[in-house]
DSSP file (Angstrom, degrees, kcal/mol; ACC not computed):
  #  RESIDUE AA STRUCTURE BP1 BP2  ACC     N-H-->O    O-->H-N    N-H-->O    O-->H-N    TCO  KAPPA ALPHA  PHI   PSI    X-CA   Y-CA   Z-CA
    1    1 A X              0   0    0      0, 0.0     2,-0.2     0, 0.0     3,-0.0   0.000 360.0 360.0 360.0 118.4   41.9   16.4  -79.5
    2    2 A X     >  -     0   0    0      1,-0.1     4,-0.7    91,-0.0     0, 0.0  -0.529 360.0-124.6 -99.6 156.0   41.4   12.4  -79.9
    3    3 A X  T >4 S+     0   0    0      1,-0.2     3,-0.9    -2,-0.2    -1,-0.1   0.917 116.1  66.0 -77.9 -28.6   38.0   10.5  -80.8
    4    4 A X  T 34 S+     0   0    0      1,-0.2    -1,-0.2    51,-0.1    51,-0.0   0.830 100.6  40.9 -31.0 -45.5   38.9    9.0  -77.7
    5    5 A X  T 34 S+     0   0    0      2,-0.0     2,-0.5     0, 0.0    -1,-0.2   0.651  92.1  92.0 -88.9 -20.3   38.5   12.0  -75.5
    6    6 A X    <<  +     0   0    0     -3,-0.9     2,-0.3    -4,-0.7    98,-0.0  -0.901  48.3 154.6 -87.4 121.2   35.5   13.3  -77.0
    7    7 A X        -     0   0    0     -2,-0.5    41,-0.1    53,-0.0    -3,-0.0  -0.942  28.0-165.3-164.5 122.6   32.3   12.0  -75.2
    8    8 A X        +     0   0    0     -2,-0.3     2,-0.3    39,-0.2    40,-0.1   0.513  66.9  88.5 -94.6 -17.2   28.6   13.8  -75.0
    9    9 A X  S    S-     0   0    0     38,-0.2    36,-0.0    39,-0.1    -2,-0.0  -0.710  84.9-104.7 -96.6 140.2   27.3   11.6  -72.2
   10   10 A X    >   -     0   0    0     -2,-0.3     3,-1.2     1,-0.1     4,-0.2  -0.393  26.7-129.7 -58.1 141.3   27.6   12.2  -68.1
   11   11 A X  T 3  S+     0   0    0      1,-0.3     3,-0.2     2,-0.1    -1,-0.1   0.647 107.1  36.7 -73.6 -18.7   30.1    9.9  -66.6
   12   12 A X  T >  S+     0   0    0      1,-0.2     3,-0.6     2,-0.1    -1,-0.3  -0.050  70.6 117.5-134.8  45.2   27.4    9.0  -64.1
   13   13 A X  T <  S+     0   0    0     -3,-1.2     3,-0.4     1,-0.2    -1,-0.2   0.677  80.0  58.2 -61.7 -34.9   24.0    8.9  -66.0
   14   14 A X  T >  S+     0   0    0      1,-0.2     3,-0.5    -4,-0.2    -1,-0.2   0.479  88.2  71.4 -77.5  -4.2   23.9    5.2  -65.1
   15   15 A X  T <  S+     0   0    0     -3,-0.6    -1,-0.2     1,-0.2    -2,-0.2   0.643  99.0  42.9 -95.8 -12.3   24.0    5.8  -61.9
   16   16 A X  T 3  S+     0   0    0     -3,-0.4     2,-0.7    -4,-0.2    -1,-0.2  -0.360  71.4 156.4-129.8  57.7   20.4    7.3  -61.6
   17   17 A X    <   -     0   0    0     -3,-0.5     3,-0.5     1,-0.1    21,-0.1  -0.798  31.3-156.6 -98.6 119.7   18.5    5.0  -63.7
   18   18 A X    >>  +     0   0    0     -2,-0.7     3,-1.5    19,-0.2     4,-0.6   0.357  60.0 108.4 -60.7 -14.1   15.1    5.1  -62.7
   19   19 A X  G >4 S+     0   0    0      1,-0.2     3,-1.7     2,-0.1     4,-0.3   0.922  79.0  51.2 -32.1 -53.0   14.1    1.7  -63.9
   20   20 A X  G 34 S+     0   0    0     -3,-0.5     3,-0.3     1,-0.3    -1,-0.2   0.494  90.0  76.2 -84.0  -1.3   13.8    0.4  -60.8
   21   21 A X  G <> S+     0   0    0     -3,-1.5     4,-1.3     2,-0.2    -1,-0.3   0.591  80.1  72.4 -69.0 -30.7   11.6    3.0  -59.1
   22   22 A X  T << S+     0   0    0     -3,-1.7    -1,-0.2    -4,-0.6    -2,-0.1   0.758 110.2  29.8 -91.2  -4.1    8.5    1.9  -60.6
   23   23 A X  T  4 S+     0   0    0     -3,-0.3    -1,-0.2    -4,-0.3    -2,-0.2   0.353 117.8  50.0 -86.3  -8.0    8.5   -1.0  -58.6
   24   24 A X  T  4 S+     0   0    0     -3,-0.3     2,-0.5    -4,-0.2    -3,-0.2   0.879 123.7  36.6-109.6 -95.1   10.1   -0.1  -55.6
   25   25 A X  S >< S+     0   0    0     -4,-1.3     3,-1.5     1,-0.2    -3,-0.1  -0.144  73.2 149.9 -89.8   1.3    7.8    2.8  -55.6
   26   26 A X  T 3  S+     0   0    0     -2,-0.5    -1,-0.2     1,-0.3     3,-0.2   0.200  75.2  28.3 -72.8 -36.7    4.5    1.4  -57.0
   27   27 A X  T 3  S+     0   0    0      1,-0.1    -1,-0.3    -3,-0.1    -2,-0.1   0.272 125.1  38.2 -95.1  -4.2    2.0    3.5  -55.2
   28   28 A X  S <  S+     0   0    0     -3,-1.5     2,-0.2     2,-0.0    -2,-0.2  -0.023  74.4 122.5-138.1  52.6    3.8    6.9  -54.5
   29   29 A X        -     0   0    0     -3,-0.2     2,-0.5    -7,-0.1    -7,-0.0  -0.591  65.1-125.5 -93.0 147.4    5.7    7.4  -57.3
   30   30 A X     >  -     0   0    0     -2,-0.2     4,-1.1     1,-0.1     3,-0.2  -0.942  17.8-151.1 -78.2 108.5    4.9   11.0  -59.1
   31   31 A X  H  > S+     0   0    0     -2,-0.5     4,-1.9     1,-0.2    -1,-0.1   0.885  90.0  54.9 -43.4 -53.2    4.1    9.8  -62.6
   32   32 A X  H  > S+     0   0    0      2,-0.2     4,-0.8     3,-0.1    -1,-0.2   0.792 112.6  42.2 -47.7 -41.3    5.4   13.2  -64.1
   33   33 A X  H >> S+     0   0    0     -3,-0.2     3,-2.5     2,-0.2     4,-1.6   0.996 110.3  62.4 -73.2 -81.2    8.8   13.0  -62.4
   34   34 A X  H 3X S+     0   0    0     -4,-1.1     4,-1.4     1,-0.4    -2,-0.2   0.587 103.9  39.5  20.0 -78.5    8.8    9.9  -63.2
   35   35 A X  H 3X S+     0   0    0     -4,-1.9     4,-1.2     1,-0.2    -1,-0.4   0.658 111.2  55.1 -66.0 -13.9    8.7   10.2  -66.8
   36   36 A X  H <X S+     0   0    0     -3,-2.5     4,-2.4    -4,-0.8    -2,-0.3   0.819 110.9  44.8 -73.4 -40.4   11.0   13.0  -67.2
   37   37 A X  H  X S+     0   0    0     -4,-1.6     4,-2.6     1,-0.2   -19,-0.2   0.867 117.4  51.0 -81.1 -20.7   13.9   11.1  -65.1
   38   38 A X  H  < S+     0   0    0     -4,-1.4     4,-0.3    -5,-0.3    -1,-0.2   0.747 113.4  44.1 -80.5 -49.7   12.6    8.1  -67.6
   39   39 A X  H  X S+     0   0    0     -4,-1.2     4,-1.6     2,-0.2     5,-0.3   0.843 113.9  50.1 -69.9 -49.7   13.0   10.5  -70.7
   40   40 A X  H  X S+     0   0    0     -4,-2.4     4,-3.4     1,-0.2    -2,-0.2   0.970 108.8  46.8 -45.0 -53.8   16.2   11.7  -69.6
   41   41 A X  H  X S+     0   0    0     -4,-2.6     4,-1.1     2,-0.2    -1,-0.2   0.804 108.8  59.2 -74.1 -16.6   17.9    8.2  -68.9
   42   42 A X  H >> S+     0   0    0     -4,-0.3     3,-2.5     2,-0.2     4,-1.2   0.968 110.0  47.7 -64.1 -60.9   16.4    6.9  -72.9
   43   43 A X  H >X S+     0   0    0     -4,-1.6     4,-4.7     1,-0.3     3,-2.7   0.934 111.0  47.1 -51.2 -67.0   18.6   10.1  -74.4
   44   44 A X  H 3< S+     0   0    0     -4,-3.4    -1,-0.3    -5,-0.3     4,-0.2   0.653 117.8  39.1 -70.9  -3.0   21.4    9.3  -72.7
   45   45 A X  H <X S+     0   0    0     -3,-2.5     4,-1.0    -4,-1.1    -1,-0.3   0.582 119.5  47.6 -91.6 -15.0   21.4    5.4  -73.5
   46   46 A X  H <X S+     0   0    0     -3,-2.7     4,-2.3    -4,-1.2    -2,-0.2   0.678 109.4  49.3-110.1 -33.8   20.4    6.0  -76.6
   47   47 A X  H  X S+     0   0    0     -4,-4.7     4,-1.3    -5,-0.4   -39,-0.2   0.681 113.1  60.2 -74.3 -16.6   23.3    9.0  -77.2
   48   48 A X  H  > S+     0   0    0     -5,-0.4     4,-1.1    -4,-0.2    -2,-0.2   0.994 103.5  40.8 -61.5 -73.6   25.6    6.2  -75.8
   49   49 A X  H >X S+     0   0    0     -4,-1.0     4,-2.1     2,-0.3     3,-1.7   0.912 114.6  51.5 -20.9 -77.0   25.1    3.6  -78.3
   50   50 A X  H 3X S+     0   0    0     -4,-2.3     4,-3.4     1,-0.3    -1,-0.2   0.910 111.8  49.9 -48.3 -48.2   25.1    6.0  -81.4
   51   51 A X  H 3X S+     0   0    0     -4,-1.3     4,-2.4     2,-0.2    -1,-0.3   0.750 101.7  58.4 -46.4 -35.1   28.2    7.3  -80.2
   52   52 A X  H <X S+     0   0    0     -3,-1.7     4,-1.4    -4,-1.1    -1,-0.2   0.973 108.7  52.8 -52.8 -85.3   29.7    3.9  -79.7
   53   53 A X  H  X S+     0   0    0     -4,-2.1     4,-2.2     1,-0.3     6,-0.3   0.885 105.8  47.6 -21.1 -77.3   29.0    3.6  -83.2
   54   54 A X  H ><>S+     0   0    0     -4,-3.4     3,-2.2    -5,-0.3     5,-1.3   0.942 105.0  57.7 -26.9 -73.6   30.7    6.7  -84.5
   55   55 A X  H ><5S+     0   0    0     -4,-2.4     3,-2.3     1,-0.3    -1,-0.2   0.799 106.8  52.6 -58.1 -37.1   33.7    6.1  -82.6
   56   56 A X  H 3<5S+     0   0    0     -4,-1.4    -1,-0.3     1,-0.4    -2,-0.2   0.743 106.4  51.8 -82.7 -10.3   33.9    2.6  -84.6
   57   57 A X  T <<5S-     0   0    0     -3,-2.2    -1,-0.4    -4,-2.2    -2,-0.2   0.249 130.9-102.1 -88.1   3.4   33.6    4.2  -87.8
   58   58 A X  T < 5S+     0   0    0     -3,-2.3    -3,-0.2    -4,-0.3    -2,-0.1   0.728  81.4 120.4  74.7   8.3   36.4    6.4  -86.7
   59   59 A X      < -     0   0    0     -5,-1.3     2,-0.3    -6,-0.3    33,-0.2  -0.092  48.7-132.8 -71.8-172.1   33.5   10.1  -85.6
   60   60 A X  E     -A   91   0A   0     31,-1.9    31,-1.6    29,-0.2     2,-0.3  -0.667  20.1-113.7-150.1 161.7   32.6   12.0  -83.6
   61   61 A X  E     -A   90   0A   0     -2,-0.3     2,-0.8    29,-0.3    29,-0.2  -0.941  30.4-174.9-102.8  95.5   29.1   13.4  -82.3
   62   62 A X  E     -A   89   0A   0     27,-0.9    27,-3.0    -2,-0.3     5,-0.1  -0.894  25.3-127.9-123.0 122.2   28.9   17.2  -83.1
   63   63 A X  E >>  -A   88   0A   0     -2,-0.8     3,-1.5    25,-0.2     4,-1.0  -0.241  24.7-112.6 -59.0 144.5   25.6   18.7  -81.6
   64   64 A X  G >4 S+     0   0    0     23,-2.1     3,-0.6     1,-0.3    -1,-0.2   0.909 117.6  61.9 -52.4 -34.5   23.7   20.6  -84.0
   65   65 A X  G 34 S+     0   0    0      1,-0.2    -1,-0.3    22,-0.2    -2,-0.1   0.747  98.4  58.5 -75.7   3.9   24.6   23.9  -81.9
   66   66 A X  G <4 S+     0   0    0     -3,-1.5    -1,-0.2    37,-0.0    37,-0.2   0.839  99.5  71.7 -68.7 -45.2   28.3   23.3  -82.6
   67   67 A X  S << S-     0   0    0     -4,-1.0     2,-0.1    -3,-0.6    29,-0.0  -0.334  81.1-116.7 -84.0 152.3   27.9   23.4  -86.6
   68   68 A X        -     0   0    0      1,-0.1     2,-1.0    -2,-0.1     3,-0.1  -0.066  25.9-131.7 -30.5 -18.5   27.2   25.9  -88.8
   69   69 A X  S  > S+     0   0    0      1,-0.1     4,-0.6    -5,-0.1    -1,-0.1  -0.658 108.6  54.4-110.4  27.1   24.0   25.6  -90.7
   70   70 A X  H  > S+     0   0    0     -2,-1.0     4,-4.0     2,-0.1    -1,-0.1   0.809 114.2  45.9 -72.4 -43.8   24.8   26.2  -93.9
   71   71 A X  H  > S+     0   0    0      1,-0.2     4,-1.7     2,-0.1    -1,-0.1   0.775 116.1  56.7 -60.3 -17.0   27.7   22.9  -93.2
   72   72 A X  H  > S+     0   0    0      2,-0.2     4,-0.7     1,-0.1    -1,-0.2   0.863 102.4  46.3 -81.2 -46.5   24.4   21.4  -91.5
   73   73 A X  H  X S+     0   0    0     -4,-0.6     4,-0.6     2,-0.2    -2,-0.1   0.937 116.3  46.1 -41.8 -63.1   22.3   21.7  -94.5
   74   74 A X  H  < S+     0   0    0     -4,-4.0     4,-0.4     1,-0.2     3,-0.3   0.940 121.4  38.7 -62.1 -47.6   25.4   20.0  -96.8
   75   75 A X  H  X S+     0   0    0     -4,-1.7     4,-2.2     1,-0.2    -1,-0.2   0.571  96.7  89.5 -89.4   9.1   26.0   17.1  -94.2
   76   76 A X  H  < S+     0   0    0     -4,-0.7     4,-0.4     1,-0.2    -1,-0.2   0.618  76.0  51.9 -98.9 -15.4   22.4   16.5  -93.3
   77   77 A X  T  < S+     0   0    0     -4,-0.6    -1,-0.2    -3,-0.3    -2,-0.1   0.920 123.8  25.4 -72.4 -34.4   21.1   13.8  -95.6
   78   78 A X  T  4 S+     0   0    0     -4,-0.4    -2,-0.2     1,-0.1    -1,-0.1   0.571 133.5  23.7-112.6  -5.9   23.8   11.3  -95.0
   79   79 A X  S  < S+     0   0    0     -4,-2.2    11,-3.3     1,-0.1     2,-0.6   0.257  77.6 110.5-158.7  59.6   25.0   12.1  -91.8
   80   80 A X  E     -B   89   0A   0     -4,-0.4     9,-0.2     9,-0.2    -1,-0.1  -0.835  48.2-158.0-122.0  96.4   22.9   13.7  -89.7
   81   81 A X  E     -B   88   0A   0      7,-1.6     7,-4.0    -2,-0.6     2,-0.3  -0.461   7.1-153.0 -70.5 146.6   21.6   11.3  -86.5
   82   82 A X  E     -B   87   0A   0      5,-0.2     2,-0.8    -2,-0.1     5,-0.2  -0.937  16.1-179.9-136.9 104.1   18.8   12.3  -85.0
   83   83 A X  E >   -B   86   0A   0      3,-0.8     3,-1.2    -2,-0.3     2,-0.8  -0.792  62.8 -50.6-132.1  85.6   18.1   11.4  -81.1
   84   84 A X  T 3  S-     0   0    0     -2,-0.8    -2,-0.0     1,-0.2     0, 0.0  -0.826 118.7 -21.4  75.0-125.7   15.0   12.6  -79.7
   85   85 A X  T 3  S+     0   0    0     -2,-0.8     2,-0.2     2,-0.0    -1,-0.2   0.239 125.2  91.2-127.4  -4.9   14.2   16.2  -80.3
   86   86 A X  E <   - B   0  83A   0     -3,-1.2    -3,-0.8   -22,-0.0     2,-0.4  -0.670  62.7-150.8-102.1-176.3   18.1   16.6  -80.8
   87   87 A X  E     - B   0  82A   0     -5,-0.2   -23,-2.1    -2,-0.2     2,-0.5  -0.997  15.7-177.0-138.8 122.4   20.4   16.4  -84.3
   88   88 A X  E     -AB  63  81A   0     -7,-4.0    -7,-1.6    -2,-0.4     2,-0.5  -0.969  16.0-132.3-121.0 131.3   23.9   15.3  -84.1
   89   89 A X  E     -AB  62  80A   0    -27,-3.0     2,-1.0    -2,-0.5   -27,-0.9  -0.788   8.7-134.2 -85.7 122.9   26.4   15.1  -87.0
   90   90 A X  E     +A   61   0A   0    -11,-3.3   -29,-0.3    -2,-0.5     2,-0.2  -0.237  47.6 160.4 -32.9  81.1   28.9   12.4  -88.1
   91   91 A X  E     -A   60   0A   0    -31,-1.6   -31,-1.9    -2,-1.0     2,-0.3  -0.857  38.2-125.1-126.4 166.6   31.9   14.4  -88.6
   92   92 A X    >>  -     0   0    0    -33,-0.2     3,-1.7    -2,-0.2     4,-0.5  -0.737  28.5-124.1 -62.5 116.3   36.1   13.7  -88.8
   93   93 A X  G >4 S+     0   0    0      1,-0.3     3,-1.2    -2,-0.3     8,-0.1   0.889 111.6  53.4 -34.8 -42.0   38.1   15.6  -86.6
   94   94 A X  G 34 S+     0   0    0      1,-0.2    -1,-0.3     0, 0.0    -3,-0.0   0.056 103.2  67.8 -84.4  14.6   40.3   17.1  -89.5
   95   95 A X  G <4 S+     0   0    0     -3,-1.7     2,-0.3     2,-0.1    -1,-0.2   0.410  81.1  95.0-121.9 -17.3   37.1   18.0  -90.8
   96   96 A X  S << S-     0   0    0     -3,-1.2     2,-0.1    -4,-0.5   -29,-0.0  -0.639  70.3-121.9 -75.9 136.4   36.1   20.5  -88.2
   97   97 A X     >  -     0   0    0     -2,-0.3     4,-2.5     1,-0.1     5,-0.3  -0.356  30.9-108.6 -35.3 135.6   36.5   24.1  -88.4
   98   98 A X  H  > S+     0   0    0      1,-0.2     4,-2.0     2,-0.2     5,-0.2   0.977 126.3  45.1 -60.6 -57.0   38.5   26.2  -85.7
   99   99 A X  H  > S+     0   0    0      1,-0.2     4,-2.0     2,-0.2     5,-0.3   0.890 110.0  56.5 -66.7 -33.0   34.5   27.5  -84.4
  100  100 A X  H  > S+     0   0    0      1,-0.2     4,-4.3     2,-0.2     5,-0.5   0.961 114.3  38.2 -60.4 -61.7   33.3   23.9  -84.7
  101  101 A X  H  X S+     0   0    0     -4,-2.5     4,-2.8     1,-0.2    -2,-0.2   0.895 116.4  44.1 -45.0 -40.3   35.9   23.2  -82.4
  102  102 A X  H  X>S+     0   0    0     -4,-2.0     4,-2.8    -5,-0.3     5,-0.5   0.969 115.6  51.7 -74.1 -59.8   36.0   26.0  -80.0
  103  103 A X  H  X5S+     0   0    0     -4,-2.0     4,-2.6     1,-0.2     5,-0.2   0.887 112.6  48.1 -32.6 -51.2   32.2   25.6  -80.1
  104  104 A X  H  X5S+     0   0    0     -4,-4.3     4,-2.6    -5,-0.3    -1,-0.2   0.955 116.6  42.5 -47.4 -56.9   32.9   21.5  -79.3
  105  105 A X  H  X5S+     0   0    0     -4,-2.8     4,-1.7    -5,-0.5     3,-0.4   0.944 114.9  48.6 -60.2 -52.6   35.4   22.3  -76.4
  106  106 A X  H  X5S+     0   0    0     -4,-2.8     4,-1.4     1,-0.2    -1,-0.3   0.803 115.8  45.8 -70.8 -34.1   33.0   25.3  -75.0
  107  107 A X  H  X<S+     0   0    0     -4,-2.6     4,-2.5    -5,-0.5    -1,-0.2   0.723 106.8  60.2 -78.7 -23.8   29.7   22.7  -75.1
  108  108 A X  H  X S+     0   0    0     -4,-2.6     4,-2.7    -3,-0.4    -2,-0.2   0.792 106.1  42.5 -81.7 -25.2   31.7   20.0  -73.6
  109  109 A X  H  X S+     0   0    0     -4,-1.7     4,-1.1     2,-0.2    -2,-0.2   0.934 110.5  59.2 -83.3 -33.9   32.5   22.1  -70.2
  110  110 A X  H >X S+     0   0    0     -4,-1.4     3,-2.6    -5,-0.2     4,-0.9   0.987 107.0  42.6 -33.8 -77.6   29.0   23.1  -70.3
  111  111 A X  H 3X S+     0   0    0     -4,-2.5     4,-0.5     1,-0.3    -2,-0.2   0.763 117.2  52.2 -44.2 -37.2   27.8   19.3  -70.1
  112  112 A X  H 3< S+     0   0    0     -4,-2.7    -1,-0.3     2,-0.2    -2,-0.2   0.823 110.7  45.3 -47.3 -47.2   30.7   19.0  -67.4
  113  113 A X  H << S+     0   0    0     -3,-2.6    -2,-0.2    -4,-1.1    -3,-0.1   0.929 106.4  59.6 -74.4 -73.5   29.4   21.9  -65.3
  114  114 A X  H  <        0   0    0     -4,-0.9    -1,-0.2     1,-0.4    -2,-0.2   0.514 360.0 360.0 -48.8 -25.4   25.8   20.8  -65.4
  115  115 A X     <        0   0    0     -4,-0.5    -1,-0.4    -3,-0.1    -2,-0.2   0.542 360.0 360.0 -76.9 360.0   26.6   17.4  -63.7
């Protein structure tokens, strides 16, 4: 497992950016849809970035359901990013747990599946 290899975002989230809809569309656009696809593409630009970050500081991104939450508790004043309505932790690779990991691996095929 590399920091390299580890990635939370869909490979093609950019590829259904809604920006341009609300202009294109001006008068029969759904507003509700609309903001949801709007909400969607903010997380994932926004999970981009932090992640960018991490990686240069030599992290990873571990979703709050990955962690423990007693370990959540301990790492959460200094390194607990917070992105929308979710909480992601700074962590080391060598710093994970065999369940963090398995958890990591198991969350990452999810995200895969879902696309």
């Amino acid at each position: 497992m590399k920091i390299e290899d580890i990635t939370l975002i869909p490979k093609d989230y950019k590829v259904n950016d809604p920006r341009p809809l609300s202009y294109l569309y001006t008068n029969s656009i759904n507003i509700v849809s609309y903001a949801k696809k709007m909400q969607k593409f903010s997380f994932y630009q926004s999970l981009e970035i932090a992640e960018d970050l991490a990686k240069r500081q030599g992290f990873i991104l571990l979703p709050w359901e990955c962690i423990h939450w007693e370990r959540a508790k301990a790492y959460g004043k200094d390194r607990k990013v917070k992105i929308g309505r979710k909480s992601f932790f700074l962590m080391k690779i060598d710093e994970l747990t065999k369940t963090e990991k398995r958890k990591l691996e198991t969350y990452l095929e999810d995200l895969n599946e879902a696309i």
